[in-house]
Every structure is written in structure tokens, then in C-alpha cells.
VOFIDO-485911 format. One line per 5 residues: number of its first residue (from 1); for each residue x, y, z of N, C-alpha, C. Coordinates in steps of 0.001 Angstrom, whole numbers, always signed. Atoms other than C-alpha are relative to their C-alpha. Example, Ala and Ser with C-alpha at 12.3 -4.5 7.8 and 13.67 -1.06 7.14 Angstrom:
% residues 2
1) +890,-1190,+0,+12300,-4500,+7800,+900,+1200,+0 | -820,-1190,-60,+13670,-1060,+7140,-770,+1090,+730
This chain:
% residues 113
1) -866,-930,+704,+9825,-10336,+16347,+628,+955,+1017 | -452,-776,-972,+12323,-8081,+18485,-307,+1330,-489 | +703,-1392,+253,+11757,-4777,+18784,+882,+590,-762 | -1017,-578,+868,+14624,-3630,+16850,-716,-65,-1296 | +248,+77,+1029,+13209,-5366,+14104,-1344,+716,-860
6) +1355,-59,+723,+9757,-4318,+14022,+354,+1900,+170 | -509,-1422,+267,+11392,-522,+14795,+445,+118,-1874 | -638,+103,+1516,+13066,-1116,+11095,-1656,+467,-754 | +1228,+146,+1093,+9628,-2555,+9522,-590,+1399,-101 | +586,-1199,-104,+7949,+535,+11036,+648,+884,-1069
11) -629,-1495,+436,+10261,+3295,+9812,-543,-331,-1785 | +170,+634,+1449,+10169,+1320,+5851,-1332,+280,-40 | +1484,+167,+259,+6327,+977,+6326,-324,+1680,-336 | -175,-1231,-70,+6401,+4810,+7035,+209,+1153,-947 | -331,-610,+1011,+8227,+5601,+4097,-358,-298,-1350
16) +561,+118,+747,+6713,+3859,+2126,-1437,+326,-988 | +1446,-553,-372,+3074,+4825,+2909,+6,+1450,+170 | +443,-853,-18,+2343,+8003,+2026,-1138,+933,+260 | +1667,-459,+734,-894,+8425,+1699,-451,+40,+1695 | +327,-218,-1769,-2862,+9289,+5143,-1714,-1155,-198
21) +971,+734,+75,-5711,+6346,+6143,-1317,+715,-607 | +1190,-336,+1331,-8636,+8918,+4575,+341,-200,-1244 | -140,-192,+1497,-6868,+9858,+1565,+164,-2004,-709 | +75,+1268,-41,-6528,+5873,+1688,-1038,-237,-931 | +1259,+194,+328,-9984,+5346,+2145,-912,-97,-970
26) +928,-1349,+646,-11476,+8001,-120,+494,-1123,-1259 | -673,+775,+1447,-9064,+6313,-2908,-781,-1071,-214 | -94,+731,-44,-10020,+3010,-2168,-1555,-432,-622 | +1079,-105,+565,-13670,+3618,-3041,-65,+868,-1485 | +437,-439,+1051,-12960,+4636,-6362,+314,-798,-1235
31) -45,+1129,+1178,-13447,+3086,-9689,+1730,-339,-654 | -1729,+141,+359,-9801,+3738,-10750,+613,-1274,+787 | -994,+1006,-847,-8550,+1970,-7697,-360,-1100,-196 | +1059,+1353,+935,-11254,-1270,-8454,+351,-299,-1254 | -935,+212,+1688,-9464,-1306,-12228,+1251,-853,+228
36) -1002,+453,+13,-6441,-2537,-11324,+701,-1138,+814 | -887,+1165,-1040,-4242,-5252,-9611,-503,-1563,-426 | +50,+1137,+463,-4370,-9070,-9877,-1460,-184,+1105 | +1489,+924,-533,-7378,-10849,-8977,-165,-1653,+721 | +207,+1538,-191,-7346,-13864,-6926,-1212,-717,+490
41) +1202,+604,+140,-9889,-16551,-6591,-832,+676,-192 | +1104,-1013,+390,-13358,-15404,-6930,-590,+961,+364 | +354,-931,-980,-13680,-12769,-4440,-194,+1620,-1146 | +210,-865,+438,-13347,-10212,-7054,+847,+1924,+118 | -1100,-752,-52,-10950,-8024,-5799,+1331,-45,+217
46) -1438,-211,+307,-7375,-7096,-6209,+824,-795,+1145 | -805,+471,-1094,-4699,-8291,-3897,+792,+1525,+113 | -17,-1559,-695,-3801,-4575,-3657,-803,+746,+655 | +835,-906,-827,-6675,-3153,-3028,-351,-516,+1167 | +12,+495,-1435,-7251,-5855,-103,+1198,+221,+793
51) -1060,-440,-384,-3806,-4591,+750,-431,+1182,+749 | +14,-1376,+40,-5118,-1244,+778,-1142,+240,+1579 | +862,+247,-1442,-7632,-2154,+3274,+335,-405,+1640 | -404,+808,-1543,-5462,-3967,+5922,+873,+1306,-53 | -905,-934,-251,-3076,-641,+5609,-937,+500,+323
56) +898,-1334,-683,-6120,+1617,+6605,+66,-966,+1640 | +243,+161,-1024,-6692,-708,+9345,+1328,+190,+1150 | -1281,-489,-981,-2984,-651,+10781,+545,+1418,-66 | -444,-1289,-385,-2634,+2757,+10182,-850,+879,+1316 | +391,-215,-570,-5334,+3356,+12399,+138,-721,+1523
61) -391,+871,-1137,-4245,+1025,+15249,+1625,+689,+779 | -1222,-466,-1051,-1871,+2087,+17797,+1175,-920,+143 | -1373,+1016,+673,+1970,+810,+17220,-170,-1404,+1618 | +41,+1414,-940,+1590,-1435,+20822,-1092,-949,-620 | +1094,+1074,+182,-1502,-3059,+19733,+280,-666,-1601
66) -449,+711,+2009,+275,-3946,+15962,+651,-1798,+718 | -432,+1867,-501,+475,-8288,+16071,+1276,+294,-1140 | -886,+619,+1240,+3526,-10033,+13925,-489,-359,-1118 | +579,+319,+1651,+727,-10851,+10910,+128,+1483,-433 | -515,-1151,+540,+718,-6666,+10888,+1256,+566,-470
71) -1824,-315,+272,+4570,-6216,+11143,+227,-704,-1776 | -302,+843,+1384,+4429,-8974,+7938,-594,+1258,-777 | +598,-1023,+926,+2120,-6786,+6092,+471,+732,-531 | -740,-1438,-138,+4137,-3936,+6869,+1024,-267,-872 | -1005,+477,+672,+6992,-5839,+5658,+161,-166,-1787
76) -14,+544,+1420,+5463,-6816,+2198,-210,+1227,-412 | +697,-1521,+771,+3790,-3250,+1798,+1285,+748,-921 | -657,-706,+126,+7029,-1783,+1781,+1341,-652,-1546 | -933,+314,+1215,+8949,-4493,-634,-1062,+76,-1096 | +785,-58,+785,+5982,-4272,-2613,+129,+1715,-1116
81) -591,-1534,+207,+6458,+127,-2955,+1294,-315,-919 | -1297,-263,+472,+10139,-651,-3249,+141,-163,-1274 | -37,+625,+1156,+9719,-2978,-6254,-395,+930,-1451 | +955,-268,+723,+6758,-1516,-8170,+754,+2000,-191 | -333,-1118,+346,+8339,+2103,-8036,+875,-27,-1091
86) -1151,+251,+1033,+11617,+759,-9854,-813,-84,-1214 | +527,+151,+1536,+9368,+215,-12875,-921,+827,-404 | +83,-987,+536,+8150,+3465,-13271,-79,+170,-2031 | -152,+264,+1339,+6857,+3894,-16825,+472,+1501,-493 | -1119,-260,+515,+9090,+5993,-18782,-917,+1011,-1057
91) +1078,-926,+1107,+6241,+7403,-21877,-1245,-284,+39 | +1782,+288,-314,+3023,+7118,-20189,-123,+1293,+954 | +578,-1780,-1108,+861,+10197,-18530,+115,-999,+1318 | +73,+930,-1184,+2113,+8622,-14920,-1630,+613,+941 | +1218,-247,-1251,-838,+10667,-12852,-1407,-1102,-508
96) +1188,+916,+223,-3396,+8456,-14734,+129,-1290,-1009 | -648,+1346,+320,-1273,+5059,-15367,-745,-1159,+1428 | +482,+863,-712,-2512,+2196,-13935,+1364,-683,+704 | -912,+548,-813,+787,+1610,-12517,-269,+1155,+1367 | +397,-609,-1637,+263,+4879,-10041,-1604,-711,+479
101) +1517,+330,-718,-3471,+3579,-9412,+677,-1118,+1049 | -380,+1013,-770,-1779,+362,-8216,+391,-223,+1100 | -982,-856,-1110,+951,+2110,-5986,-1020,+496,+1035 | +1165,-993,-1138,-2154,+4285,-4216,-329,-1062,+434 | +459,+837,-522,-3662,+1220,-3981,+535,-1061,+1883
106) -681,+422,-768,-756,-272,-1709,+519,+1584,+866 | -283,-1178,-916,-1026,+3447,+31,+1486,+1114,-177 | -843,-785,+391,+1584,+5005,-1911,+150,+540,-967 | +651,-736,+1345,+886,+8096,-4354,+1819,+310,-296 | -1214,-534,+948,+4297,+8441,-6688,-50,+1297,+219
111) +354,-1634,+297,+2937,+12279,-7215,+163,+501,+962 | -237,-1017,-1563,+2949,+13250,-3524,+1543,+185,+242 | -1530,+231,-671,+6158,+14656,-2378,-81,-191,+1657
């Protein structure tokens, strides 16, 4: 990937990701966040919240030492945000919708400015 490009992913990843790798963390161990997201095979957890896990780890990694499977990540995190924000629910209490749990999950709290 040239560096231009993975400059882009960065900045998107950036803006997308709000949330700081504790407040991550902290989230990530809680029953709320474990409620929600799709479930594949039998592992038992989300494909967000295992999201939520590889974003703590590249947030904690230094941008030289980020591979092209991180840059991807980065890449999906952020169309993932982009998507899932557009559908914002409309007559639901959003601070305790399982659509923001989801969002935190992929490291991005709606509520934070």
C-alpha cells in the first residue's frame, strides 16, 4: 500500500475512532458491549466486538510498525462507522440503543463530541 494511501486510511481511521484504547477496553468488558453484534461460527462472539479488540491492539501500536492486514482493518473500521451512523435511530433513547452499543463496539461513541 503507498504511503499516500495508508496516510488517507489513517486520517478516516482517526475520525472515525473516537473512543481512546482504555475507554475501548473498559467498554469492551462490559455486558452491554457482549449483547450485541452478529455472531459468527461458534466462537461466541460478535464480529464487532472482535473488531473492538484488533482496534485496541492497533491503537496501541506505533503507525511504522502498522502491517497492510492493519491498514485493511482500518479501512473496514471506518466504512463500517460511516455506514452504521447513517442509520441512526430516529425514536429510540440513542445512549442505551443497541445500535450505539454496536458503534462503541467498533470504537466509536455517537455521544462523544
Amino acid at each position: 500500500m503507498a504511503d499516500e494511501d495508508r496516510d488517507t486510511v489513517r486520517r478516516e481511521f482517526d475520525e472515525a475512532v473516537n473512543m481512546s484504547a482504555s475507554e475501548l477496553e473498559e467498554w469492551l468488558g462490559t455486558d452491554e458491549s457482549q449483547s450485541v453484534g452478529q455472531k459468527s461460527g461458534g466462537s461466541g462472539e460478535s464480529t464487532g466486538h472482535e473488531s473492538g479488540r484488533r482496534i485496541v491492539e492497533i491503537l496501541h501500536t506505533r503507525k511504522s510498525d502498522l502491517t497492510d492486514d492493519d491498514y485493511a482493518h482500518m479501512r473496514k473500521v471506518h466504512g463500517y462507522v460511516q455506514r452504521h451512523t447513517a442509520q441512526e435511530p430516529k425514536k429510540e433513547d440513542v445512549e442505551h440503543s443497541r445500535w450505539r452499543y454496536s458503534l462503541m463496539n467498533w470504537g466509536h461513541d455517537p455521544l462523544k463530541k
